[in-house]
C-alpha positions, 0 to 999 in steps of 0.5 A: 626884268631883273634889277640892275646892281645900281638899282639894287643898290639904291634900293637897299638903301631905302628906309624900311617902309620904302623897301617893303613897299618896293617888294610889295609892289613887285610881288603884285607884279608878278604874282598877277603875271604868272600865278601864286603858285608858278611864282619864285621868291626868286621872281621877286628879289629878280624885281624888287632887289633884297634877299631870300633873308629879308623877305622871310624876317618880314613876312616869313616866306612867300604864303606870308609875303601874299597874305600881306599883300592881298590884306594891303590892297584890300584895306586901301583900295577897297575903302570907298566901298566900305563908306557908310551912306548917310540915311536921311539924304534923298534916296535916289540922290543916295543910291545915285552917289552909292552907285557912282563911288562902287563903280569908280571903286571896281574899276580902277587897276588895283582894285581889278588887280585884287579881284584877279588875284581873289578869283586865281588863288582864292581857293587856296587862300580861302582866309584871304577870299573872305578878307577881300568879300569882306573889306569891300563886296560885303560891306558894300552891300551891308551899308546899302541895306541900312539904307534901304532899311531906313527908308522901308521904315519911313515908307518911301520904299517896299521890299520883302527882304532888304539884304536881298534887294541891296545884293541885287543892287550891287549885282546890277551895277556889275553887270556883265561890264565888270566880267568883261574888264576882269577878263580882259575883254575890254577896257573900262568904262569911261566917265560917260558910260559909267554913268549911262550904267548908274542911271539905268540901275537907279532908274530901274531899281527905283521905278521897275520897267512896268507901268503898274506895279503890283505888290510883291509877292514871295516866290513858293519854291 
């Protein structure tokens, strides 16, 4: 839908911060509707108001206008996931609060929204993939792995590799789940569900499924 005259007006009217976040707010728009590739500046300006001129004395051109995009939502919606885990706290009361604040992280609509737009033009944009692996999935998994590791040392826990076990964490808490509301199979989950998912994970993350757990051994490939 294009922007009325008086909309367009008001608009261009706004202090600079206001207008960038306008236009970036429409370009998210639009770059999830269509794609990277099949989307205008026209498109943009259609929605947001301004000019071809503006855009490019901001962010010189469409390739930038998505670089600044992705690098915003990644920053800010991404920021629970990147929480430094307080160590010494009882582990499972840890893993607990870790897993709740990676799931309420994943599943809200900006964060679906960048991992859509990741998962389209990654390839593309491979600078911008790891922008977003980085600001949340590989942060995440660093912090859990100090985690583990404190706790490996003070011999709550035994696992052979540390980084392997956090990644596997995270994995779990994904699930399938996640897949299903990235591809808009259906909705996400709501409190009560989430939190069936956490318990399951910490559960089975913490205690295995077997009644006598043998000591781990590496696999012989």
């Amino acid at each position: 839908m294009k922007t009325s005259l008086s909309e367009s007006k008001k608009k261009k009217n706004l202090p600079a911060a206001q207008r960038q976040e306008v236009l970036l707010k429409a370009a998210s728009e639009v770059f999830l509707e269509k794609g990277y590739a099949a989307t205008s500046l026209d498109d943009i300006i259609g929605r947001a108001g301004g000019s071809r001129r503006s855009i490019y004395a901001q962010f010189g051109g469409k390739e930038g206008l998505f670089n600044a995009l992705v690098t915003k939502i990644a920053s800010q919606a991404l920021a629970p996931m990147r929480q430094e885990i307080d160590k010494e706290t009882d582990l499972r009361e840890a893993l607990f609060a870790y897993a709740e604040s990676i799931l309420s992280a994943l599943f809200t609509p900006t964060v679906l929204d960048l991992s859509r737009l990741a998962l389209a033009d990654g390839a593309r944009f491979p600078d911008l993939a790891k922008v977003y692996f980085a600001s949340g999935p590989g942060s995440a998994v660093e912090s859990l792995t100090r985690l583990l590791e404190a706790a490996k040392n003070r011999g709550e826990i035994q696992c052979l590799r540390c980084d392997i076990t956090a990644s596997q964490f995270v994995g779990a808490l994904r699930d399938n789940l996640y897949l299903q509301v990235l591809l808009r199979l259906r909705p996400a989950p709501e409190q009560e569900e989430r939190a069936a998912l956490v318990t399951s994970v910490v559960e089975i993350f913490l205690h295995g499924i077997l009644t006598a757990r043998p000591k781990p051994q590496p696999m012989v490939m």
